[in-house]
N, C-alpha and C positions, 0 to 999 in steps of 0.2 A: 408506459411503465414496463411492460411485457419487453422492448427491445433494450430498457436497463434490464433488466435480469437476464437476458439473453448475453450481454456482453460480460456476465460472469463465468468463467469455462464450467465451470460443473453446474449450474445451473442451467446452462443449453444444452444439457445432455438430455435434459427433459421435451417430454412433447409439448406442443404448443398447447393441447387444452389442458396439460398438468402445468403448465404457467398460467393460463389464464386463471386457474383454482384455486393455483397459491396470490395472486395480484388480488383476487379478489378477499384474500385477508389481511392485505397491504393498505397503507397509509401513508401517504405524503406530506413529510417537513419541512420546511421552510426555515433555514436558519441565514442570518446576518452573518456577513466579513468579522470573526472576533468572538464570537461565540462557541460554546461546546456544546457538541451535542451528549458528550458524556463523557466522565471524569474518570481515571482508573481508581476502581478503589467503590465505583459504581454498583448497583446490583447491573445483574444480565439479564434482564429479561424482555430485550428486543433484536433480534437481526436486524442489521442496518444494511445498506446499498447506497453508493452515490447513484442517484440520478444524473446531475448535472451539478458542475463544480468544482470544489478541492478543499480537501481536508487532509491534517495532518493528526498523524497516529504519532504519539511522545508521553517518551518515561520520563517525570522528574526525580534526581538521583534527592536523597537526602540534604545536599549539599546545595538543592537549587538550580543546581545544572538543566536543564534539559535537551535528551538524546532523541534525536528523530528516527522512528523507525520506517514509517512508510509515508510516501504523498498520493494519497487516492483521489481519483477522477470518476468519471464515470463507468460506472459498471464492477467499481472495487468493494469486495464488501469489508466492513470496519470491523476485526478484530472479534468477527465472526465465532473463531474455536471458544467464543465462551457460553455460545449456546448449547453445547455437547460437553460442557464440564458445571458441575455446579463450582460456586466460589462468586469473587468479584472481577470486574473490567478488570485487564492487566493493562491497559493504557489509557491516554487521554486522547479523543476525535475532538481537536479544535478547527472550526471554522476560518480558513484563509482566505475563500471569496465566496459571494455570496450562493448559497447548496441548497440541491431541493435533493431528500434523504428519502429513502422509502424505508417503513420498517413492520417489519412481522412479531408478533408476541413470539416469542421464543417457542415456547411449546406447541404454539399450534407451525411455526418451519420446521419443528424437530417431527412432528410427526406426521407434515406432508413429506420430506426425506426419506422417513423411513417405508415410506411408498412409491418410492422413487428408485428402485437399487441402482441403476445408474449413476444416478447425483449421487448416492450414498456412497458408493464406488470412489466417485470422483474425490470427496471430500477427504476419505479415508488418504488416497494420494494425497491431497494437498495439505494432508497433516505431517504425512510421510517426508515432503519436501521441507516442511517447517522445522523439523526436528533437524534434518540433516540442514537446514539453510542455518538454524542458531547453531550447529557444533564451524559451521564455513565460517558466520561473522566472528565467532570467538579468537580463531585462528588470525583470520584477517586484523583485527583488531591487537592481536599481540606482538603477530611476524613480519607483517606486511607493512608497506612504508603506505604515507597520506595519499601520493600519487595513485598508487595501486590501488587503494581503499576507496578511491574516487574511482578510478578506469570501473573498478567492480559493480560499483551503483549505479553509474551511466550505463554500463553494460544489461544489467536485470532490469532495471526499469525504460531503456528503451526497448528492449524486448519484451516490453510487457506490456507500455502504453503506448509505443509509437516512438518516433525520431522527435518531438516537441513536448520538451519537460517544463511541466510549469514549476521549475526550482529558481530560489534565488542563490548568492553562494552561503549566506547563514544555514539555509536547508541543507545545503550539500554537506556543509561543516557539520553540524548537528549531525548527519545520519552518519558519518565517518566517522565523529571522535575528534576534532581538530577543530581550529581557530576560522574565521571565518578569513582570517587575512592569509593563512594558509591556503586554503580552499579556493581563492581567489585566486594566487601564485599558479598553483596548477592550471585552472581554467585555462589563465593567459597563454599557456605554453601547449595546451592541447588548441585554443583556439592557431595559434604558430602554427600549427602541425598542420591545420586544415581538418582534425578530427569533430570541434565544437567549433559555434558560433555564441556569440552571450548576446544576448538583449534584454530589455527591461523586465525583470523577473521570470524569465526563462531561460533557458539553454537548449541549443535545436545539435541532433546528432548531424552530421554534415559527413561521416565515414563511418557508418556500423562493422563494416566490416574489417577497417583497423582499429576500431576501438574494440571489439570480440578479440581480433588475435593478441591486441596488447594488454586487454584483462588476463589476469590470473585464474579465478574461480569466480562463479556466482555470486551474488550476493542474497542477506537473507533478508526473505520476504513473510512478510504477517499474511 
């Protein structure tokens, strides 16, 4: 448990016995392939963390639709900023494969943090990047073509989980804004490139470094 929280950046800002402190007001979940661990529209009152697994973080628009905003693995926390605001989930953590979740009562993470200035530190940036990552996808999302809007997602999330995305192209559609038979067009042509590879429910980066110079900007991260 201590080495999932370690692979959160601002949670390894802490020492190892202020990890051990906080784990031991930790609890492990178990969820099935299919399952949510929580709805947007939820109360907040748990910090989450993948342990091991994958979950997807999704708005559904009024209309049905639903927008993928993040695919968390391990050591991602799930849409965490809603322990430090009151209100509800802003999104939905559904179950893709089978998750073991760690979670903290909200109050008792908020006030080992704030004995932490470090992590507190840390957080405050990763709110920082939040706000400027949502003014990026807006932008991306109105000016930018699908190609782009894809190059930018492969770009933040292989630099964030690794060169081995566990996306299929419905995800990649979802988190872009486009059709999945779209999403698909492109694949095939950065696979062309030698930039991607595609296999069965993944896509592995195979040139980070032409896929960095042929991104545009970031993309935004929960």
């Amino acid at each position: 448990m201590i080495e999932a929280l370690q692979a959160d950046p601002n949670l390894n800002k802490a020492e190892t016995s202020a990890l051990k402190e906080l784990s031991a007001k930790a609890r492990q979940k178990q969820f099935k392939k299919g399952e949510f661990i929580f709805k947007a529209g939820d109360k907040s009152d748990n910090f989450c963390l993948v342990e091991n697994g994958k979950v997807i973080l999704s708005k559904e628009s009024p209309s049905g639709k639903s927008f993928t905003y993040l695919v968390a693995t391990r050591g991602i926390t799930l849409n965490g900023i809603t322990c430090f605001k009151s209100g509800p989930r802003l999104f939905s953590a559904r179950v893709v494969e089978d998750s073991s979740i760690i979670t903290i009562p909200c109050h008792e993470f908020r006030f080992w943090v704030e004995n932490n200035p470090p992590v507190a530190m840390g957080i405050l940036g990763t709110m920082g990047e939040l706000l400027d990552g949502a003014y990026t996808r807006i932008i991306d999302l109105i000016d930018e073509s699908v190609e782009t809007r894809i190059l930018n997602v492969l770009s933040m999330l292989s630099t964030r989980i690794g060169s081995e995305l566990p996306l299929t192209n419905s995800d990649l559609a979802e988190m872009v804004g486009t059709s999945r038979e779209s999403a698909a067009r492109v694949i095939s042509r950065l696979q062309d490139s030698g930039i991607v590879s595609k296999g069965r429910g993944s896509i592995t980066v195979l040139n980070k470094e032409q896929l960095d110079e042929t991104a545009s900007s970031p993309f935004f991260i929960i």
